[in-house]
Structures are given as structure tokens and as C-alpha cells.
N, CA, C and O atoms as CSV, one atom per row, in Angstrom:
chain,resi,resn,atom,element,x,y,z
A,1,UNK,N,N,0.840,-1.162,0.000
A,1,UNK,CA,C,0.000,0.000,0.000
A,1,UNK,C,C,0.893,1.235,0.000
A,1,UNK,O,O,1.499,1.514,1.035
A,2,UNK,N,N,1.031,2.071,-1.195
A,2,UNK,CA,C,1.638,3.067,-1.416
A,2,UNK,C,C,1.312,4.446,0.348
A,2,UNK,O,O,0.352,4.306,1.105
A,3,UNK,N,N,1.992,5.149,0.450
A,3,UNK,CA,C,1.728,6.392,1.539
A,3,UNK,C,C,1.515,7.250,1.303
A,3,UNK,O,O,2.361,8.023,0.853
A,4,UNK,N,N,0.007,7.633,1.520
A,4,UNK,CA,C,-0.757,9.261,0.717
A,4,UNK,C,C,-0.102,9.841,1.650
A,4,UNK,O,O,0.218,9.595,2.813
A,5,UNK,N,N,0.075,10.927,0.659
A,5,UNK,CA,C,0.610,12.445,1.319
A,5,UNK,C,C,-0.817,13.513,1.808
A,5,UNK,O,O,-1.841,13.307,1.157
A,6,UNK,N,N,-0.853,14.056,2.351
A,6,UNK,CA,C,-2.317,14.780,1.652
A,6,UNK,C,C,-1.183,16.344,2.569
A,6,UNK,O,O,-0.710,16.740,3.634
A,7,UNK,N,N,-1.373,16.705,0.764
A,7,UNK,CA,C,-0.743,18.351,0.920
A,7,UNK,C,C,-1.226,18.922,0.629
A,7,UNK,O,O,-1.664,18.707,-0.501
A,8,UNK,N,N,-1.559,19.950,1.180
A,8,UNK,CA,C,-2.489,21.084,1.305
A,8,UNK,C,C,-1.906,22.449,0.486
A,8,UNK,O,O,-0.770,22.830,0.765
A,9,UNK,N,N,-2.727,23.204,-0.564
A,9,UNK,CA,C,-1.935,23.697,-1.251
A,9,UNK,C,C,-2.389,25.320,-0.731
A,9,UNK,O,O,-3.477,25.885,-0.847
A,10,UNK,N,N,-1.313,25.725,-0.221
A,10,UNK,CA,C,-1.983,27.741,0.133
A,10,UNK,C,C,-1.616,28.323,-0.762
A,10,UNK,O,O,-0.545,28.006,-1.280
A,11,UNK,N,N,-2.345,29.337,-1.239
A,11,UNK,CA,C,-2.002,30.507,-1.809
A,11,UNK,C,C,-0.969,31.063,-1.786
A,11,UNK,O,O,-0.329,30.692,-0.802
A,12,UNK,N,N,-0.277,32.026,-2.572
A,12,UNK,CA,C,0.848,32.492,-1.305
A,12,UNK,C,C,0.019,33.797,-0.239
A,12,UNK,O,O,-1.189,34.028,-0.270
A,13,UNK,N,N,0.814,34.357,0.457
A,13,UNK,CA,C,0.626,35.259,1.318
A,13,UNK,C,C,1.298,36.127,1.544
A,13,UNK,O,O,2.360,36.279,0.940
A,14,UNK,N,N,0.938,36.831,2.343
A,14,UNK,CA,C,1.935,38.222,2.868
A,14,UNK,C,C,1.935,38.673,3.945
A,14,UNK,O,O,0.874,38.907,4.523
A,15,UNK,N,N,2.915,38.872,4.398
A,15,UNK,CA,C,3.568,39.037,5.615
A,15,UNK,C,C,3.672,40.816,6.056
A,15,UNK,O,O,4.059,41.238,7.145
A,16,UNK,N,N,3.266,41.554,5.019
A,16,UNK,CA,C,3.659,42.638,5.579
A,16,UNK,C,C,2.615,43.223,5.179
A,16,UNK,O,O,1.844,42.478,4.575
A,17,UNK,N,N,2.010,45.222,5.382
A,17,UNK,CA,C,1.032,45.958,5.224
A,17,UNK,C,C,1.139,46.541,4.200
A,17,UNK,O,O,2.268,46.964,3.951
A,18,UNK,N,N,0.198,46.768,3.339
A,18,UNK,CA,C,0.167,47.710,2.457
A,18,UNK,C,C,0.537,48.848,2.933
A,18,UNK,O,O,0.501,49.119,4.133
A,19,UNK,N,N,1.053,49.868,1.738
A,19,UNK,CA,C,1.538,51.152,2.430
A,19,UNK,C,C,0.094,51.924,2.541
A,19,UNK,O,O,0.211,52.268,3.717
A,20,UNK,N,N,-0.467,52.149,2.367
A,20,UNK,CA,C,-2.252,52.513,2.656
A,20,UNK,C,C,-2.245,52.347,3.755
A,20,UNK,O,O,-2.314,53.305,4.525
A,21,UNK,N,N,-2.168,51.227,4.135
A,21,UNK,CA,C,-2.537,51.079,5.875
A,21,UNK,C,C,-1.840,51.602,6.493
A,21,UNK,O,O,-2.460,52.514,7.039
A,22,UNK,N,N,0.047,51.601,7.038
A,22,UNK,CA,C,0.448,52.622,7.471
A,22,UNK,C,C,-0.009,53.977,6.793
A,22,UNK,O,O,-0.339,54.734,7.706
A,23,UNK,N,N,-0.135,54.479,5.787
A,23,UNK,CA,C,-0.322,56.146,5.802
A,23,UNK,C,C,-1.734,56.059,6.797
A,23,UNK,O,O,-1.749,56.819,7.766
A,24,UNK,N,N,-2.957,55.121,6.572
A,24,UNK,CA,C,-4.180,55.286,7.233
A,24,UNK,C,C,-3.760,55.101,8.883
A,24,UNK,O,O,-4.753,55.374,9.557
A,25,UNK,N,N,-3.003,54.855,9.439
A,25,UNK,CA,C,-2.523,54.821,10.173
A,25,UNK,C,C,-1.519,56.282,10.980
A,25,UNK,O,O,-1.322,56.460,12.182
A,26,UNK,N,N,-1.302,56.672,10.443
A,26,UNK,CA,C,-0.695,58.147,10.313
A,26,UNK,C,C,-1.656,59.449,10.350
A,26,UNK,O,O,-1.803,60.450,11.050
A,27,UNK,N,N,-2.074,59.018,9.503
A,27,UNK,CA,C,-3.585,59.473,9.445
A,27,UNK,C,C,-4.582,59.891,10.488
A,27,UNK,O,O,-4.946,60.911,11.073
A,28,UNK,N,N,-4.802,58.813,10.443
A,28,UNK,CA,C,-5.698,58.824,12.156
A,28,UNK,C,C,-5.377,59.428,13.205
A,28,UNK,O,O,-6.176,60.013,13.936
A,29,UNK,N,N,-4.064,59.335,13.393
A,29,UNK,CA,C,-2.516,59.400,14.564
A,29,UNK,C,C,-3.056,61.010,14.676
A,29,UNK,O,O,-3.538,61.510,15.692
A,30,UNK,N,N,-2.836,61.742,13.277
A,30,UNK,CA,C,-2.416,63.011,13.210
A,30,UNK,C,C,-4.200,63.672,13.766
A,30,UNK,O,O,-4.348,64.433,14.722
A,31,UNK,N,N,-5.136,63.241,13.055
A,31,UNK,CA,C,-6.321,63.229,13.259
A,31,UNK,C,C,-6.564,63.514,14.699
A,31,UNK,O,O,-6.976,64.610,15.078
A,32,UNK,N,N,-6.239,62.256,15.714
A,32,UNK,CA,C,-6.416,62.451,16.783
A,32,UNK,C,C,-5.534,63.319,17.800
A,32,UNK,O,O,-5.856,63.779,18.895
A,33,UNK,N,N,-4.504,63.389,17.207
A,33,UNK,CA,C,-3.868,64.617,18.151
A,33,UNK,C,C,-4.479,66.208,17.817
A,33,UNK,O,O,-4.477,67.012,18.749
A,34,UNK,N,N,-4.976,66.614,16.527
A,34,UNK,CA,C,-5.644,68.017,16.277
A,34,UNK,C,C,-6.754,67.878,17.180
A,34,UNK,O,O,-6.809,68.696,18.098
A,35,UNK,N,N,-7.710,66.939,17.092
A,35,UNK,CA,C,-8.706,66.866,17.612
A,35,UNK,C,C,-8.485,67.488,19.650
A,35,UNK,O,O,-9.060,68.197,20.476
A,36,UNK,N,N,-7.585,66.831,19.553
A,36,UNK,CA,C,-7.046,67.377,21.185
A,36,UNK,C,C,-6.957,68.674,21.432
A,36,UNK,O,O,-7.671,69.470,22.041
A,37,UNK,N,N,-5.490,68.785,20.587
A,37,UNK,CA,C,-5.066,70.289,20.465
A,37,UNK,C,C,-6.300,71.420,20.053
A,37,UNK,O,O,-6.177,72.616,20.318
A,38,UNK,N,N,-7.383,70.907,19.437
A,38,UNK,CA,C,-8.247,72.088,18.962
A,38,UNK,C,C,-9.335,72.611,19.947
A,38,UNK,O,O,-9.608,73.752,20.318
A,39,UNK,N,N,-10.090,70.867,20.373
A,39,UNK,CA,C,-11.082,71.227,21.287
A,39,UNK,C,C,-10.906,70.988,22.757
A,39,UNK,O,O,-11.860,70.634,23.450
A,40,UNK,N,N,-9.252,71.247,23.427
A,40,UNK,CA,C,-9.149,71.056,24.439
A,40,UNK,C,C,-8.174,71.820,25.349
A,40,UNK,O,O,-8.046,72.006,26.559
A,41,UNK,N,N,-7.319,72.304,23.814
A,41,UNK,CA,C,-6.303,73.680,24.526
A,41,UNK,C,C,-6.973,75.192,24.596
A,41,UNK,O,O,-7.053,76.126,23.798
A,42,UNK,N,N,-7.440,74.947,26.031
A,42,UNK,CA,C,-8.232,76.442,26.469
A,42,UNK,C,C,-7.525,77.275,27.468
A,42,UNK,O,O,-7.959,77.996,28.367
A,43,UNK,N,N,-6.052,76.924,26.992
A,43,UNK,CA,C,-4.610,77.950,27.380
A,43,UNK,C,C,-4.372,77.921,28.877
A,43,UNK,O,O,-3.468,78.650,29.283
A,44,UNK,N,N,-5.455,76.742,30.313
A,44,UNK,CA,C,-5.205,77.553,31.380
A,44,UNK,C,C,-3.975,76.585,32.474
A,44,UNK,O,O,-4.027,75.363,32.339
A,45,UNK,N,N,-3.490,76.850,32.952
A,45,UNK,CA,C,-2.758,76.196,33.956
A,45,UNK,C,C,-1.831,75.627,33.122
A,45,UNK,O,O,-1.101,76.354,32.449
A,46,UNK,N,N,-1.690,73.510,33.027
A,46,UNK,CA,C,-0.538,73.028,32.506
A,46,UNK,C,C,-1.256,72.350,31.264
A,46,UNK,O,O,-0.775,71.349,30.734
A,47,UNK,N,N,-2.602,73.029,30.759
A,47,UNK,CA,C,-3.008,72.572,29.623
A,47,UNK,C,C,-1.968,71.813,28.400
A,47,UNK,O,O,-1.881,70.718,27.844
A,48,UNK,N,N,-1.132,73.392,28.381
A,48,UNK,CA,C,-0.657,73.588,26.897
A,48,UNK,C,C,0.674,72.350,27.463
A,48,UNK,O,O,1.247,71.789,26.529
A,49,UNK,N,N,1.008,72.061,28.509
A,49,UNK,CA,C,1.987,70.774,28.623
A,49,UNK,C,C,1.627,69.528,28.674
A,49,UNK,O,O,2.530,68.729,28.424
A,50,UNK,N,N,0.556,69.078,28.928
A,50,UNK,CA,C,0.142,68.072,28.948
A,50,UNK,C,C,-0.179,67.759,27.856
A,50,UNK,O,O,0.085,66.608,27.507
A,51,UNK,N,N,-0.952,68.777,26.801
A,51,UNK,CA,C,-1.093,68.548,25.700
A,51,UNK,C,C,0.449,68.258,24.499
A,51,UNK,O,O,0.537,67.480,23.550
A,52,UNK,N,N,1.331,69.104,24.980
A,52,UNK,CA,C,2.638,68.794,24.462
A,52,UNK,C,C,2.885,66.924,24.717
A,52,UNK,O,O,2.995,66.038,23.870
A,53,UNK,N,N,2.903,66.854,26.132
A,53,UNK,CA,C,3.271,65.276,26.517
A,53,UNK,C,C,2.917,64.209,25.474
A,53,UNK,O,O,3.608,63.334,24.954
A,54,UNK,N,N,1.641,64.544,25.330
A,54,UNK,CA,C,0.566,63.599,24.908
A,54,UNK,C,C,0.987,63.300,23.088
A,54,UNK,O,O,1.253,62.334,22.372
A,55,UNK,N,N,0.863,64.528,22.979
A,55,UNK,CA,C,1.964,64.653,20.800
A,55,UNK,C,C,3.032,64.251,21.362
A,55,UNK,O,O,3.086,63.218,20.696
A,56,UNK,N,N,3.675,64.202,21.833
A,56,UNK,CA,C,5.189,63.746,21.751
A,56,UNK,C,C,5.191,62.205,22.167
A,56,UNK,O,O,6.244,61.584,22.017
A,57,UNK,N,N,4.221,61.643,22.612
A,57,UNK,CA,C,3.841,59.870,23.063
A,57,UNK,C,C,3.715,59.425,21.788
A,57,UNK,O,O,4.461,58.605,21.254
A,58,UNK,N,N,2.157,60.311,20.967
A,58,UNK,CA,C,1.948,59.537,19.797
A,58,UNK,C,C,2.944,59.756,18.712
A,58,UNK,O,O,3.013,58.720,18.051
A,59,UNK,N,N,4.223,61.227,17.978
A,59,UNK,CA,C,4.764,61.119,17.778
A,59,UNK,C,C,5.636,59.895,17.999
A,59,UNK,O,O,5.815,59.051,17.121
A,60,UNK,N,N,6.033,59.853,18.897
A,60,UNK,CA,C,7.062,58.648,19.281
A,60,UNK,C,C,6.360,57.410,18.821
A,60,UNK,O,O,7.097,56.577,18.293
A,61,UNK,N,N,4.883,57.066,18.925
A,61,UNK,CA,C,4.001,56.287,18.582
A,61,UNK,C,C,4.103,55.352,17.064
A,61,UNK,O,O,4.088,54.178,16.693
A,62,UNK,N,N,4.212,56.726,16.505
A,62,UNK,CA,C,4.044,56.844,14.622
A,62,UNK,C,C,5.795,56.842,14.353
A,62,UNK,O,O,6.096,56.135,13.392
A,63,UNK,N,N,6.668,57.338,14.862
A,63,UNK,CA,C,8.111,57.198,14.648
A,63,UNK,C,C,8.595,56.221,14.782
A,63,UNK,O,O,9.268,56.167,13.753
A,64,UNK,N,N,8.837,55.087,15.449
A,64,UNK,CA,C,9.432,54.122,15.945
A,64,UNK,C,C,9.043,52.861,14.735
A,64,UNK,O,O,9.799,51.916,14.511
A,65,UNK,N,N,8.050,53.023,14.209
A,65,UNK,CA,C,7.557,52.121,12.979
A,65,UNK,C,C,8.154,52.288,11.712
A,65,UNK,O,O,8.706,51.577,10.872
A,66,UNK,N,N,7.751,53.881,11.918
A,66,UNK,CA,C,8.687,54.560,10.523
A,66,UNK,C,C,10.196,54.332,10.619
A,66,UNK,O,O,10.722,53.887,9.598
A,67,UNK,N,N,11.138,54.610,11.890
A,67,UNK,CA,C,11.969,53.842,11.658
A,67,UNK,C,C,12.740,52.856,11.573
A,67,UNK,O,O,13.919,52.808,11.224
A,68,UNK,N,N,11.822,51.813,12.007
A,68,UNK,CA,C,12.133,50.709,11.828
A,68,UNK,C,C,11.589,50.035,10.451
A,68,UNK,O,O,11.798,48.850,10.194
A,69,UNK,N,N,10.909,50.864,9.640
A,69,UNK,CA,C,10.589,50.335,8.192
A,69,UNK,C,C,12.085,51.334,7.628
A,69,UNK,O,O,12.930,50.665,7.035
A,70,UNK,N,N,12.312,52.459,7.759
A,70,UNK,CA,C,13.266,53.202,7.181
A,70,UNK,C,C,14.370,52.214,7.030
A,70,UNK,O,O,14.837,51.913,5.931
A,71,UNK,N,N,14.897,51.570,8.500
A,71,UNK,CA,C,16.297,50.876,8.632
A,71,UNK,C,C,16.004,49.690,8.032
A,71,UNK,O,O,16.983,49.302,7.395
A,72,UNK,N,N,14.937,48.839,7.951
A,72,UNK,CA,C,14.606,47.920,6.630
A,72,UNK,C,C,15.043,48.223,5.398
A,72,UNK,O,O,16.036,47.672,4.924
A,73,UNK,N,N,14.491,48.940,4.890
A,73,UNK,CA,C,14.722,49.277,3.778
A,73,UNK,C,C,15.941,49.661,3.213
A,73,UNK,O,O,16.306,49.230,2.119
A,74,UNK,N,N,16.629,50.483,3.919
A,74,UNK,CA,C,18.239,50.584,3.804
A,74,UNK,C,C,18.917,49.587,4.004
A,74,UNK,O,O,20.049,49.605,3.520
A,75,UNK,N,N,18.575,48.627,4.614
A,75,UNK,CA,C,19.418,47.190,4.757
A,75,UNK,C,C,19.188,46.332,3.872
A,75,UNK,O,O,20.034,45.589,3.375
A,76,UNK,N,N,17.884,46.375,3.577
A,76,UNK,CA,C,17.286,44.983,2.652
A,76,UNK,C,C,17.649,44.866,1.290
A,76,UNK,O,O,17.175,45.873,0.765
A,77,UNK,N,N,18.335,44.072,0.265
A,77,UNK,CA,C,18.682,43.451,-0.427
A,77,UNK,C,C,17.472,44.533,-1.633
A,77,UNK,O,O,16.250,44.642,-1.528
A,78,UNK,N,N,18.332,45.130,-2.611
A,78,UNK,CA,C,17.508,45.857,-3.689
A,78,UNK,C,C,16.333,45.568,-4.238
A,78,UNK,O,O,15.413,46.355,-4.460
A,79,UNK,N,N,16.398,43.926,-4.547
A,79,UNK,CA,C,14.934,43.786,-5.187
A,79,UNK,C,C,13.898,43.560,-4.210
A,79,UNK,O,O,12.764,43.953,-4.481
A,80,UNK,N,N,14.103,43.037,-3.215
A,80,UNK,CA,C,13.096,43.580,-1.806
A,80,UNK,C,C,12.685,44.923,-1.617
A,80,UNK,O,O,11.547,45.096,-1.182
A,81,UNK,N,N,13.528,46.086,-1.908
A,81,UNK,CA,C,12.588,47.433,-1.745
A,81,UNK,C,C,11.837,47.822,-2.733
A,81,UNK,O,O,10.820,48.462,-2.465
A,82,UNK,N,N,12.235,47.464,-4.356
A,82,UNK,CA,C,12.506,48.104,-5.128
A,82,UNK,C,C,11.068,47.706,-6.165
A,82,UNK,O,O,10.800,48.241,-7.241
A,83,UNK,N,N,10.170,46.459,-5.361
A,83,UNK,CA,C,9.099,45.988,-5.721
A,83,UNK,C,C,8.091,46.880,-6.232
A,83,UNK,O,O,7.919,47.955,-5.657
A,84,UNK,N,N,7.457,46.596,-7.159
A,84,UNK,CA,C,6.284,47.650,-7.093
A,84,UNK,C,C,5.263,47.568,-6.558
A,84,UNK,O,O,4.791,46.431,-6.528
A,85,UNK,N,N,4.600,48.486,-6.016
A,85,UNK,CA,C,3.395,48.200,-4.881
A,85,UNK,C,C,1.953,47.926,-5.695
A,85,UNK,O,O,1.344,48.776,-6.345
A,86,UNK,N,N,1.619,46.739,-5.528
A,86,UNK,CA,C,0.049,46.237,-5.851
A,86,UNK,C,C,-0.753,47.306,-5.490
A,86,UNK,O,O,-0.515,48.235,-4.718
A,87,UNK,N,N,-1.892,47.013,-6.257
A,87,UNK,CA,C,-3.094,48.111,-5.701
A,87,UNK,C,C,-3.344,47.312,-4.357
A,87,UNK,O,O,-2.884,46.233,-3.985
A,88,UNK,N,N,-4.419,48.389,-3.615
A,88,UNK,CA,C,-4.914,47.665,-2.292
A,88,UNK,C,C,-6.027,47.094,-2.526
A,88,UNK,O,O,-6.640,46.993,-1.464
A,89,UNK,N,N,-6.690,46.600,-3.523
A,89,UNK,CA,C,-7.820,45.834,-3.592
A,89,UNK,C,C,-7.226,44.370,-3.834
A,89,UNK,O,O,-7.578,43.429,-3.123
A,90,UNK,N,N,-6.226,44.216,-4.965
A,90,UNK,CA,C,-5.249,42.822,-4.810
A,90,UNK,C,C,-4.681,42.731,-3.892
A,90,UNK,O,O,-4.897,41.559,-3.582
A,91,UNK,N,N,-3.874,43.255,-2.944
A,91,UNK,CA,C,-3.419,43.317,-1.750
A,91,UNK,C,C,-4.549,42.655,-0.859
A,91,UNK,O,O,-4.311,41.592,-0.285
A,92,UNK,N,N,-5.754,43.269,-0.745
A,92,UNK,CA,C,-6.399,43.104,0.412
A,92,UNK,C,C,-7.552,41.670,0.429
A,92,UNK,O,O,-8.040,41.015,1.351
A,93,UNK,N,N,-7.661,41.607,-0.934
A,93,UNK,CA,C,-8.119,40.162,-1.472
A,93,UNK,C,C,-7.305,38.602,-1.043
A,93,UNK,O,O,-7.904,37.554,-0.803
A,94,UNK,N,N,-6.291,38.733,-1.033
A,94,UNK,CA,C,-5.009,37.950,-0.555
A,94,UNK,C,C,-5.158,37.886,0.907
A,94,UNK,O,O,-5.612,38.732,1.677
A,95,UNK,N,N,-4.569,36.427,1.190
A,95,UNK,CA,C,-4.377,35.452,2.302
A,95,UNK,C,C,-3.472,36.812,2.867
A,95,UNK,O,O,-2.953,37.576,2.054
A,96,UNK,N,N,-3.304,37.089,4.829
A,96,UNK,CA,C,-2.117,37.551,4.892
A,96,UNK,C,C,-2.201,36.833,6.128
A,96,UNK,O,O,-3.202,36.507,6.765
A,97,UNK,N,N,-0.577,36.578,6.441
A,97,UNK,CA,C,-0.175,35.760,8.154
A,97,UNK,C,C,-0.092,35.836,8.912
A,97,UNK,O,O,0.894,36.556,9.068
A,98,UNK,N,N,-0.570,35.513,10.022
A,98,UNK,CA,C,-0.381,36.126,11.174
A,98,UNK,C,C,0.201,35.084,12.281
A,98,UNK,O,O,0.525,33.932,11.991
A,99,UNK,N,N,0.293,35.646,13.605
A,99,UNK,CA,C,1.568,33.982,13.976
A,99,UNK,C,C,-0.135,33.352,14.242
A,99,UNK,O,O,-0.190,32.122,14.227
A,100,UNK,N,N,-1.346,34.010,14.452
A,100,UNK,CA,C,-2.308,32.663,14.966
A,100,UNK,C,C,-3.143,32.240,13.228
A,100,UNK,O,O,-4.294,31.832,13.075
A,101,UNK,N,N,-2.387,32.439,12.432
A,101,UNK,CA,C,-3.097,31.579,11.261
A,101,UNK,C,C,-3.340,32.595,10.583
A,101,UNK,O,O,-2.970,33.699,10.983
A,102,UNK,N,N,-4.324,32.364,8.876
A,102,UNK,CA,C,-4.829,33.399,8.307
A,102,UNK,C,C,-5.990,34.325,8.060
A,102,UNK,O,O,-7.149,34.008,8.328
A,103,UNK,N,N,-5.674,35.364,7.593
A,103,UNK,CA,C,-6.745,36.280,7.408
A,103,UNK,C,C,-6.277,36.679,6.076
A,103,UNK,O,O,-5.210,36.422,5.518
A,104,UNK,N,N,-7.716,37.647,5.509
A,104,UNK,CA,C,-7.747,38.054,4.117
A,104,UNK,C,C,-6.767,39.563,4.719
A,104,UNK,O,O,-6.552,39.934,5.873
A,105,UNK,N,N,-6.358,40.131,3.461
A,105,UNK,CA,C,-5.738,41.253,4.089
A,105,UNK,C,C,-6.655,42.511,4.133
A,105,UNK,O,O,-6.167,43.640,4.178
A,106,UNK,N,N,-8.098,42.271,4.118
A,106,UNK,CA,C,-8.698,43.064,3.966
A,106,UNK,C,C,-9.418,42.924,5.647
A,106,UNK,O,O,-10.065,43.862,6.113
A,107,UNK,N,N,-9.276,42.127,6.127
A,107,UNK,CA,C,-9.656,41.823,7.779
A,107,UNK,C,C,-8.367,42.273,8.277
A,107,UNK,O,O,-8.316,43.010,9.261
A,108,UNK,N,N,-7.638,42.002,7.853
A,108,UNK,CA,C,-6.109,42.501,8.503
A,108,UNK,C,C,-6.283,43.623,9.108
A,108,UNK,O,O,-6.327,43.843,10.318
A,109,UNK,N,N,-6.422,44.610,7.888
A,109,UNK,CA,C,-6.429,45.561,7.840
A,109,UNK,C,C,-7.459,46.417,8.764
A,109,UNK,O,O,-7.191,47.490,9.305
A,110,UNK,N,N,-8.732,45.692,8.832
A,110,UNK,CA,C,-9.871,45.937,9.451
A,110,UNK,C,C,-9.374,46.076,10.542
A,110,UNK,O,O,-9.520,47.203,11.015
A,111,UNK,N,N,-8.526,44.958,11.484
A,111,UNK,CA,C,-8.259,44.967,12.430
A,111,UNK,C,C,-7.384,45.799,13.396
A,111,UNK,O,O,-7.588,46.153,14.557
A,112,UNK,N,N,-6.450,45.979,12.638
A,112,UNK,CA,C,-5.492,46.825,12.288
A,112,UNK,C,C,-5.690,48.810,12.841
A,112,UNK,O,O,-5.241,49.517,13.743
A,113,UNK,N,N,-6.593,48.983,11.687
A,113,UNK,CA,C,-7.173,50.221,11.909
A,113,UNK,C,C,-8.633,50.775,13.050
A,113,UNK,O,O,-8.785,51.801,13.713
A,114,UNK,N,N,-9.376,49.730,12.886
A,114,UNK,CA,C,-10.110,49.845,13.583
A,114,UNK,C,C,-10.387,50.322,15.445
A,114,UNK,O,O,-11.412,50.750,15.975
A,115,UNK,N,N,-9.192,50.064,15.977
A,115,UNK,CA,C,-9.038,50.448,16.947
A,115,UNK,C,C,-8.948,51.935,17.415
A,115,UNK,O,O,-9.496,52.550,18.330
A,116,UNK,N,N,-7.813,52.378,16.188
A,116,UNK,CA,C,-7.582,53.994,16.211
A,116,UNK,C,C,-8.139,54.379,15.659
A,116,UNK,O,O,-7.787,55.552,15.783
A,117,UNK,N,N,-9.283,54.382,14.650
A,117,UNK,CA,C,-9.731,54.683,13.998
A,117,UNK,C,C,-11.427,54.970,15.009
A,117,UNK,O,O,-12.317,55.725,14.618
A,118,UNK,N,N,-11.477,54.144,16.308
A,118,UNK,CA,C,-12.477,54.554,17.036
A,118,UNK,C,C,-11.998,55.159,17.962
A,118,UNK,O,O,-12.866,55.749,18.605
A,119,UNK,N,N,-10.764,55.320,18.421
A,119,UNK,CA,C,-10.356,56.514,19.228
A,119,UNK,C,C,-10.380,57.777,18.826
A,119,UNK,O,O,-10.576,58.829,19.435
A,120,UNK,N,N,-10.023,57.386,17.075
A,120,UNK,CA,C,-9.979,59.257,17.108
A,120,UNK,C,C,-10.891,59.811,16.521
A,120,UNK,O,O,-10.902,61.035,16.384
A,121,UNK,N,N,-12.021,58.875,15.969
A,121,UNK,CA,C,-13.452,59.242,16.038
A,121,UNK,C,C,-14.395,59.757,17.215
A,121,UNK,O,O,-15.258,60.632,17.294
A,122,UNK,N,N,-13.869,58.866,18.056
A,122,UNK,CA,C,-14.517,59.192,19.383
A,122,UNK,C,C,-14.334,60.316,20.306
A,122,UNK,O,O,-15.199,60.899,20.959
A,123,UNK,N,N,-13.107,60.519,20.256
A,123,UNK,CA,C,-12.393,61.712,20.500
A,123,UNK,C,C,-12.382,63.452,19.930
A,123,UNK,O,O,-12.000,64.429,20.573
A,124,UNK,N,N,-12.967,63.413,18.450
A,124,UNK,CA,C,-12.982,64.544,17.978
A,124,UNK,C,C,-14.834,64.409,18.098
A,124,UNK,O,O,-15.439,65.466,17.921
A,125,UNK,N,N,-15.630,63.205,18.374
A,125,UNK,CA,C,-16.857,63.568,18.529
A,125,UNK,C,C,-17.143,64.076,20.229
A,125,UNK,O,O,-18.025,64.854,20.590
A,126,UNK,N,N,-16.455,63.610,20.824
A,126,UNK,CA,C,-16.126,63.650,22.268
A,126,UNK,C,C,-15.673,65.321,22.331
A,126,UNK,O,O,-16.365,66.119,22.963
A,127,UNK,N,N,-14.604,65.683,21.702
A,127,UNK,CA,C,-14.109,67.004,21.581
A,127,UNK,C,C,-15.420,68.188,20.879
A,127,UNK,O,O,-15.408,69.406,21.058
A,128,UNK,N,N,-16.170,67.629,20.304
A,128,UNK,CA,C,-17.182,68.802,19.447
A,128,UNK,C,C,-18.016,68.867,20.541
A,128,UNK,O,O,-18.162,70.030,20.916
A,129,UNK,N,N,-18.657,68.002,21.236
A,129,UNK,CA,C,-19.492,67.990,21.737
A,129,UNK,C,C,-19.079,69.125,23.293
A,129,UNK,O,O,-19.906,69.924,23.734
A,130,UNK,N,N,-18.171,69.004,23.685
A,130,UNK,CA,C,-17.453,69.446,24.641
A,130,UNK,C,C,-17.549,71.303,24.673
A,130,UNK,O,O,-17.897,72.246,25.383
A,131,UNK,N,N,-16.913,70.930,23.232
A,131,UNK,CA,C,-16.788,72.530,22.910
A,131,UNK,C,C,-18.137,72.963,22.624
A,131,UNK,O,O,-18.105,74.129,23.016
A,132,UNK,N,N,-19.359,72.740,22.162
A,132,UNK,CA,C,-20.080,73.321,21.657
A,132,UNK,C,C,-21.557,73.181,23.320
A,132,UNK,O,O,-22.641,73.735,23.499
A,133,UNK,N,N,-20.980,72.456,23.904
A,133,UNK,CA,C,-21.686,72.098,25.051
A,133,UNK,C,C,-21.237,73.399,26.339
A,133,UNK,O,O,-21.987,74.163,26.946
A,134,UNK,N,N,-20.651,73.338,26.369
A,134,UNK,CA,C,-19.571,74.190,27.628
A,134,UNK,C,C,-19.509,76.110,26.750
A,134,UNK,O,O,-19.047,76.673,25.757
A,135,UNK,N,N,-20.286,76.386,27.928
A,135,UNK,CA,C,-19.450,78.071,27.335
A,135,UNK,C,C,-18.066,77.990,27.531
A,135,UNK,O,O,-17.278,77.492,28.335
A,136,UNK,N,N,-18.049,78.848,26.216
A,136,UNK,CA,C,-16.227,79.214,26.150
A,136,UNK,C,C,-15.979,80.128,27.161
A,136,UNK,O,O,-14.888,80.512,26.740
A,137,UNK,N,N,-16.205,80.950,28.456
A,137,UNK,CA,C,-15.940,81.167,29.109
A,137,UNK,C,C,-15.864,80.710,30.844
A,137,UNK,O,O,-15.537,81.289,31.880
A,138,UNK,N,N,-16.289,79.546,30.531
A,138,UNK,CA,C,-17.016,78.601,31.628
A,138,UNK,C,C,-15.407,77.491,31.971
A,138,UNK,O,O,-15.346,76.822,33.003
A,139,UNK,N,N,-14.665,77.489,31.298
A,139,UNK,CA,C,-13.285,76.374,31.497
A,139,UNK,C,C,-12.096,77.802,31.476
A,139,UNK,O,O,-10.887,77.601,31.588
């Protein structure tokens, strides 16, 4: 009796983000720090520092990615950078990996963004409401 194999054939996949998602990611970042700075710096006490603290966290936030894709890229072997970037609808159609198994990269992505993407929604609706609730002479 011959020995079946039974191999399972995947797609390929991808291991890394579209650049869409980091910029949407950046995005948001920047989003939610105006949202602060606009409807929350009302100039008094250690406002305007705390508000400094807080940009300089998410700065550091959004930097540390960027340079660690920067120092990639300067290290990595030419035809690794030098790829051309798929649209994000083929991108996001595609298997991508994760260490607990797969997702489409369009859930990836979902996942991905979705978090900050309700903070800094929540936050600039949180911030309108604030401001338009509260006399401006009342804080």
C-alpha cells in the first residue's frame, strides 16, 4: 500500500502591510492629536503641557515604525525594496499571516485600523461635543 501524502496547497501570502494602511494609520494618529489640540487647549494652567506630553507619546508612537521600516529598507537586499506596490484591492483580497493563522488582508487591515480609527473618532466627537456644550468662558 503506497503512503498518501495529503498536501495542502496555500495561496501564497503576505507578511507585511500595504503602504495605505500605514499612511491610514498616520492618518488617524495626526487626526487624533488636532482633535485634542483644537477642542481642548483652552490655554489655562498646565493645559498647553500636557497637551505637548501627549503629541510627543503619539509622535514617538508613529516614529518608531517609521523607523524601523526606514532601517529595513536601507538594509534589505535591492529587489526587496525596489518591488512595485500592488493596488490595495489585490493586496487586500489575498491570504495575509499572522503567527495565529490566516486572514484576508482586507480583515487585517480591518483589524489593524479599527481600533484607532475609534479613538480618534470618538475623540474629535467627544471634543465637538465638549466645545459646543460648555461656554467658552465657563473652562
Amino acid at each position: 500500500m503506497a503512503a498518501q501524502h495529503n498536501i495542502r496547497h496555500h495561496p501564497p501570502a503576505h507578511d507585511g502591510l500595504h503602504p495605505l494602511v500605514y499612511r491610514s494609520m498616520i492618518a488617524l494618529t495626526v487626526w487624533l492629536v488636532l482633535s485634542v489640540w483644537v477642542f481642548f487647549d483652552h490655554g489655562g494652567g498646565y493645559v498647553g503641557l500636557t497637551l505637548a506630553v501627549v503629541t510627543l507619546f503619539f509622535v514617538i508612537a508613529v516614529a518608531i515604525p517609521l523607523l524601523i521600516w526606514k532601517s529595513w529598507q536601507h538594509n534589505a537586499p535591492a529587489q526587496e525594496t525596489r518591488e512595485p506596490v500592488e493596488p490595495f484591492d489585490a493586496w487586500a483580497s489575498q491570504s495575509f499571516v499572522t503567527w495565529t493563522g490566516r486572514l484576508t488582508g482586507r480583515e487585517a487591515a480591518t483589524q489593524i485600523l479599527l481600533p484607532l480609527a475609534a479613538v480618534s473618532i470618538g475623540m474629535f466627537i467627544f471634543g465637538l461635543v465638549f466645545y459646543l456644550d460648555v461656554p467658552h468662558g465657563a473652562y
